[in-house]
C-alpha positions as CSV (number, residue, x, y, z in Angstrom):
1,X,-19.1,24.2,36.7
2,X,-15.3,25.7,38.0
3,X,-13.6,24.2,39.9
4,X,-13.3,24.7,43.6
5,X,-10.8,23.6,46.4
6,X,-12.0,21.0,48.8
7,X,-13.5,21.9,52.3
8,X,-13.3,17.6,53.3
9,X,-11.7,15.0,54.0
10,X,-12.6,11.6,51.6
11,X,-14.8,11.6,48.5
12,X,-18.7,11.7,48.5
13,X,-20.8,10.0,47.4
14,X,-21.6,12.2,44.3
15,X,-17.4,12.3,44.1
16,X,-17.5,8.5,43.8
17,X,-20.6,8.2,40.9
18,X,-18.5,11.1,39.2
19,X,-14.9,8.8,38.7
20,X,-16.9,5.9,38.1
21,X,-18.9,7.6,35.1
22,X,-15.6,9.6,34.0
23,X,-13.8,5.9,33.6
24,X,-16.4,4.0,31.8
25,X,-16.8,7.1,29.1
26,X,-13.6,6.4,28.9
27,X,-12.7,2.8,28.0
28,X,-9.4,3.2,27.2
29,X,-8.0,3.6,30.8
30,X,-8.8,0.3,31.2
31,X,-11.8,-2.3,31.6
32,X,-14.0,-3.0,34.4
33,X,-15.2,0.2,35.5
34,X,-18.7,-1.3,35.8
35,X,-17.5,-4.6,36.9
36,X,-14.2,-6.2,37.9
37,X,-11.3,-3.5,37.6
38,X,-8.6,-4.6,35.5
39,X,-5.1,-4.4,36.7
40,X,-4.5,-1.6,34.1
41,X,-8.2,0.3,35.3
42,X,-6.4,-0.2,39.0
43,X,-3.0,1.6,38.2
44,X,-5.0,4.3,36.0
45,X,-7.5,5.2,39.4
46,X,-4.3,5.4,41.7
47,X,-2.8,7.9,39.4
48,X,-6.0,9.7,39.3
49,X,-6.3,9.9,43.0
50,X,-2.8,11.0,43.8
51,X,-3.2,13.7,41.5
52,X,-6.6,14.7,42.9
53,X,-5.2,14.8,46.1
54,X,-2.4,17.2,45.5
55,X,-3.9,19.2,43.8
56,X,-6.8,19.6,46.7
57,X,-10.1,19.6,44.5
58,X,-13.4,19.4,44.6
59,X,-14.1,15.6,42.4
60,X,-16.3,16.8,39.2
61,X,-16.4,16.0,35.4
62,X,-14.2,19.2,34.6
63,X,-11.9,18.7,37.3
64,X,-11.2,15.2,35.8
65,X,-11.4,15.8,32.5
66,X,-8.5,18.7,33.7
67,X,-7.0,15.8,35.6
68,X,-7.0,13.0,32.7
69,X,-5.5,16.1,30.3
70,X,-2.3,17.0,32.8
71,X,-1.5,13.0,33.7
72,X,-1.7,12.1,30.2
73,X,0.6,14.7,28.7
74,X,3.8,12.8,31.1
75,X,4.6,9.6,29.2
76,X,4.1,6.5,31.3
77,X,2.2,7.9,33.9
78,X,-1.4,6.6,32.3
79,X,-1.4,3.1,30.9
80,X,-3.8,4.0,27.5
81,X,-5.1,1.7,25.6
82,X,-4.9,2.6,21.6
83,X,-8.3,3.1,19.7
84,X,-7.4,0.2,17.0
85,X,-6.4,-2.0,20.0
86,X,-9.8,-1.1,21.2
87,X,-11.9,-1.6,18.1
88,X,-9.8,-5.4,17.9
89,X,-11.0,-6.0,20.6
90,X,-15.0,-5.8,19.9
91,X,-14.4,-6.8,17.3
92,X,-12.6,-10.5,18.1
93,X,-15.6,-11.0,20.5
94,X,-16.5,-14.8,19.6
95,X,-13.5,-15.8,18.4
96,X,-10.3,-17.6,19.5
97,X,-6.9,-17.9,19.6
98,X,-6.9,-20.3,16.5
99,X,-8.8,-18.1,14.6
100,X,-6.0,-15.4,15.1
101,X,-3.6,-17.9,14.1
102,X,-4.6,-18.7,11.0
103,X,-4.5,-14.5,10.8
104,X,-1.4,-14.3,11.1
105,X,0.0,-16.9,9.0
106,X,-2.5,-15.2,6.4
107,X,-1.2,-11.9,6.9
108,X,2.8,-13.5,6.8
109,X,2.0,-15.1,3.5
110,X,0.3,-11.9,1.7
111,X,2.7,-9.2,3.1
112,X,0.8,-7.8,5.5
113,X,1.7,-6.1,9.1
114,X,1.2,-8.8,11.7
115,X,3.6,-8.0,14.0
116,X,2.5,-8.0,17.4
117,X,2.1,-4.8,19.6
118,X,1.6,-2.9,16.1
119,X,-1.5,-1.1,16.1
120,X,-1.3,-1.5,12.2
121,X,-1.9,-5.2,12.9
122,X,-4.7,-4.5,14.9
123,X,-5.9,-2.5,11.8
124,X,-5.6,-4.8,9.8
125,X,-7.3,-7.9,12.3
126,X,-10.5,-5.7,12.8
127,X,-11.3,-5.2,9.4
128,X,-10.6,-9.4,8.3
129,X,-12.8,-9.8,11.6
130,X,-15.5,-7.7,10.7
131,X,-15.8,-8.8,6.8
132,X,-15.1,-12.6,7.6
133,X,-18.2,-12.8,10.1
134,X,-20.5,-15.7,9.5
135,X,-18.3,-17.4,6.8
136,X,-15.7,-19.9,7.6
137,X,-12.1,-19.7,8.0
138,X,-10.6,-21.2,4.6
139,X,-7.6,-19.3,2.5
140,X,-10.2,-19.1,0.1
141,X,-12.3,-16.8,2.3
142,X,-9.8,-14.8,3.6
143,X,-8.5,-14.5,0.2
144,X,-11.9,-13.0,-1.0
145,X,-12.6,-11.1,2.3
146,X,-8.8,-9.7,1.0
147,X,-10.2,-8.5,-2.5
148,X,-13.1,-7.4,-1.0
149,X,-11.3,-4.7,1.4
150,X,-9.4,-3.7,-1.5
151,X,-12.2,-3.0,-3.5
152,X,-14.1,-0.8,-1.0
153,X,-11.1,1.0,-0.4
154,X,-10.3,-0.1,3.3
155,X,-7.1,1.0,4.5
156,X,-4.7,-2.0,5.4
157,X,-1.1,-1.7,6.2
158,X,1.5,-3.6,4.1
159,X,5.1,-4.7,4.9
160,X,7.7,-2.0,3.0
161,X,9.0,-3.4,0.2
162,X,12.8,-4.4,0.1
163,X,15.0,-2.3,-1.9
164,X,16.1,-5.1,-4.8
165,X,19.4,-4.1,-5.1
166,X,20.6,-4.5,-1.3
167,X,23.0,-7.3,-1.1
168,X,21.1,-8.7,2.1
169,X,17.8,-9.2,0.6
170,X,19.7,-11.1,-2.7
171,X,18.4,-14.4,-1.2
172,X,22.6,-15.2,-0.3
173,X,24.3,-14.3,3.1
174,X,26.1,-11.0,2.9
175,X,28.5,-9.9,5.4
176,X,30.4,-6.8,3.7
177,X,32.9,-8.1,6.9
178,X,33.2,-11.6,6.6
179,X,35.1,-13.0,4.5
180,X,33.3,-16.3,4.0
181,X,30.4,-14.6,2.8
182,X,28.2,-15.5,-0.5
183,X,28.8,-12.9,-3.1
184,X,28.6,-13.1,-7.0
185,X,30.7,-14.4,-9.1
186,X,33.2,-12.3,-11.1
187,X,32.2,-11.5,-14.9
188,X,35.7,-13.3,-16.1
189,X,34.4,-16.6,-14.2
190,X,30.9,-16.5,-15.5
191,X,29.4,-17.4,-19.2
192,X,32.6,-19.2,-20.6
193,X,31.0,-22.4,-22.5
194,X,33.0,-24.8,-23.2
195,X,31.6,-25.6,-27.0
196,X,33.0,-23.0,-29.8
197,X,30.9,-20.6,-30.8
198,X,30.0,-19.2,-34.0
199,X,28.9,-15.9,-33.5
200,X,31.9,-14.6,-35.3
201,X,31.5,-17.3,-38.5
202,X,29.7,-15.6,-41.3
203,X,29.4,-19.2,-42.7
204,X,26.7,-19.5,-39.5
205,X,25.6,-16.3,-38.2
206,X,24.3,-15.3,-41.2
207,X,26.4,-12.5,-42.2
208,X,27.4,-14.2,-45.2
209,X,23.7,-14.7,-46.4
210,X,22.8,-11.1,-46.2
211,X,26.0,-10.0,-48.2
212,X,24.8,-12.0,-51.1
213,X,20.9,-10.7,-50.8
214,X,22.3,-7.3,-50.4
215,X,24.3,-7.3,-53.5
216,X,21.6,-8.6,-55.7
217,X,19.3,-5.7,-54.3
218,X,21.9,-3.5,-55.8
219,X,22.7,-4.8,-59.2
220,X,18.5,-5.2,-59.9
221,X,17.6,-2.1,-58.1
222,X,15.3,-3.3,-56.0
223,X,13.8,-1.8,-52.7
224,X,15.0,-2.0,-49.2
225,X,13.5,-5.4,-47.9
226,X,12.8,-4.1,-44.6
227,X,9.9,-5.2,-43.3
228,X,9.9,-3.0,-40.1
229,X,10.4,0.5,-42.0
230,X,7.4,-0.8,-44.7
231,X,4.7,-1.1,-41.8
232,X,6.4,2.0,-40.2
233,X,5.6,4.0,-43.6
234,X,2.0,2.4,-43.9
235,X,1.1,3.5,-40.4
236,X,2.8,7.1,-41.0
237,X,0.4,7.4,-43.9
238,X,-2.9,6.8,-41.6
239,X,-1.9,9.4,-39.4
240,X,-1.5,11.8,-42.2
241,X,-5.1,10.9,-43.2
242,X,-6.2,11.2,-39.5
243,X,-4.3,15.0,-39.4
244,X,-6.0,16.0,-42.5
245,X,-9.2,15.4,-41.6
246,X,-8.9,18.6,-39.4
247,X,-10.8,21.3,-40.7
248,X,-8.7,23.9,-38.7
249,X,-5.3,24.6,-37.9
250,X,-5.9,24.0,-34.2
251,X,-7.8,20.5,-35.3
252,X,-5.3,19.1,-37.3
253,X,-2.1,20.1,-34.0
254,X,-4.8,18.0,-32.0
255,X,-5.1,15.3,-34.0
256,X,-1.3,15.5,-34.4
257,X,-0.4,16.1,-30.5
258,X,-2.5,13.0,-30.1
259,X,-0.6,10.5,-32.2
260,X,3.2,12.1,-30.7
261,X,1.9,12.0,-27.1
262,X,0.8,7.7,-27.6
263,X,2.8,5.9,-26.0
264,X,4.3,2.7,-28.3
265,X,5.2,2.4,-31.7
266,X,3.4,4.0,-35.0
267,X,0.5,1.7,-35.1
268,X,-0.7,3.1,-31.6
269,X,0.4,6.6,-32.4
270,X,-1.6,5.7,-35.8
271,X,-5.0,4.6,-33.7
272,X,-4.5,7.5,-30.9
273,X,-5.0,9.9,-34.1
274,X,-7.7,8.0,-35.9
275,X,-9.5,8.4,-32.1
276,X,-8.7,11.8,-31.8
277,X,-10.3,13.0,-35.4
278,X,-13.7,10.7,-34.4
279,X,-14.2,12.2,-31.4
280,X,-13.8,15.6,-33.7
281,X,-16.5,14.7,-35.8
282,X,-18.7,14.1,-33.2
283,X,-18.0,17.3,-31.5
284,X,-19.1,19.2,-34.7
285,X,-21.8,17.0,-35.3
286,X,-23.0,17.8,-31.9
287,X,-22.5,21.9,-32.2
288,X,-24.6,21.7,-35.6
């Protein structure tokens, strides 16, 4: 239907059925469209009406939809609710102020958004609301009801995480300003023990014990006693066996790019190759 000037004076009846249908369609101008009108419904229907009248139309669902479009493009003309204050709201139907209490202290101790006027915390409300219905409010539920939105993937919002190295989140006042301010001690004034150390003693530090076990090494000739290279070499030699068991050159730079690309020392390295040649046998097992 277009949209055509008006010929009268006041709205019709048809006029009046039309705003009253356009409003509750559209819930977020307000409540009590079908009822009481809300002091936010009241402002939203003055703005409507001014604009209808200047603009000297005939009241259907285009020329409002035309109407809601223009108004809400000017910030602050339209008081709108948001969708996830709207979705809070059905779903807190049946609870009370205490339960959103016990909420927010939740939310406060697990990092989550809670502050108010944030339509992340209303996010985050609905979907506690909706999961915790029927069980009772313990930390123990709410924990689980936690775990149990992770798990299915819901999205909740979380508080950013500090950057660890500012000096006003290093648990100590810092005022870069002040002079009075906590800050950390200087190295010279920190780790000075009053006792005399040994480190430097070869009597105590054992220094003087591995001169002796290294010269009688060297006058029997007898092999390097560490233990680290020795498991190191044993491990080496299993991924050599792994590697061999290729049959082809690209098999055995598998097997190979397998055991350098394991993260950790040679025992994983050792275990990535030993996986890698298995799952080659089965592949030409399989193509047999």
């Amino acid at each position: 239907m277009a949209i055509t000037a008006r010929t009268q004076q006041g709205l019709t009846t048809e006029e009046k059925k039309a705003v009253r249908k356009f409003f509750i369609d559209h819930p977020e101008l307000g409540e009590g469209a079908a009822t009481t009108p809300t002091e936010q419904l009241t402002r939203n229907v003055s703005a409507f009406e001014d604009y209808l009248t200047k603009w000297n139309v005939v009241v259907t669902d285009e020329s409002l939809q035309k109407t809601y479009e223009s108004l809400r493009a000017v910030p602050g003309v339209l008081q709108i609710t948001s969708e996830a204050r709207m979705k809070f709201a059905e779903a807190s139907k049946g609870h009370n102020q205490g339960h959103q209490d016990i909420l927010d202290r939740f939310f406060k101790r697990v990092h989550l958004v809670c502050e108010q006027d944030d339509d992340r915390t209303f996010e985050n409300s609905t979907a506690f609301y909706r999961a915790m219905a029927g069980r009772q409010w313990t930390d123990d539920n709410l924990m689980w009801v936690l775990q149990y939105l992770q798990g299915r993937g819901t999205k909740l919002h979380w508080l950013e995480r500090r950057p660890s190295d500012a000096p006003e989140y290093r648990g100590h006042r810092f005022d870069p300003n002040d002079p009075n301010a906590f800050r950390f001690a200087p190295k010279s004034d920190t780790n000075n023990s009053s006792l005399p150390s040994h480190a430097n003693n070869p009597r105590f530090n054992g220094e003087a014990e591995r001169e002796k076990r290294e010269a009688e090494r060297k006058r029997f000739n007898k092999p390097d006693e560490d233990v680290a290279a020795s498991h190191n070499y044993i491990w080496r030699q299993e991924i050599d066996r792994a590697i061999a068991e290729g049959r082809t050159y690209s098999e055995r730079n598998r097997i190979e790019q397998a055991a350098r690309q394991a993260p950790g020392g040679p025992r994983l390295q050792a275990e990535a190759a030993q996986r890698e040649a298995a799952l080659i046998r089965k592949e030409r097992e399989r193509g047999r």
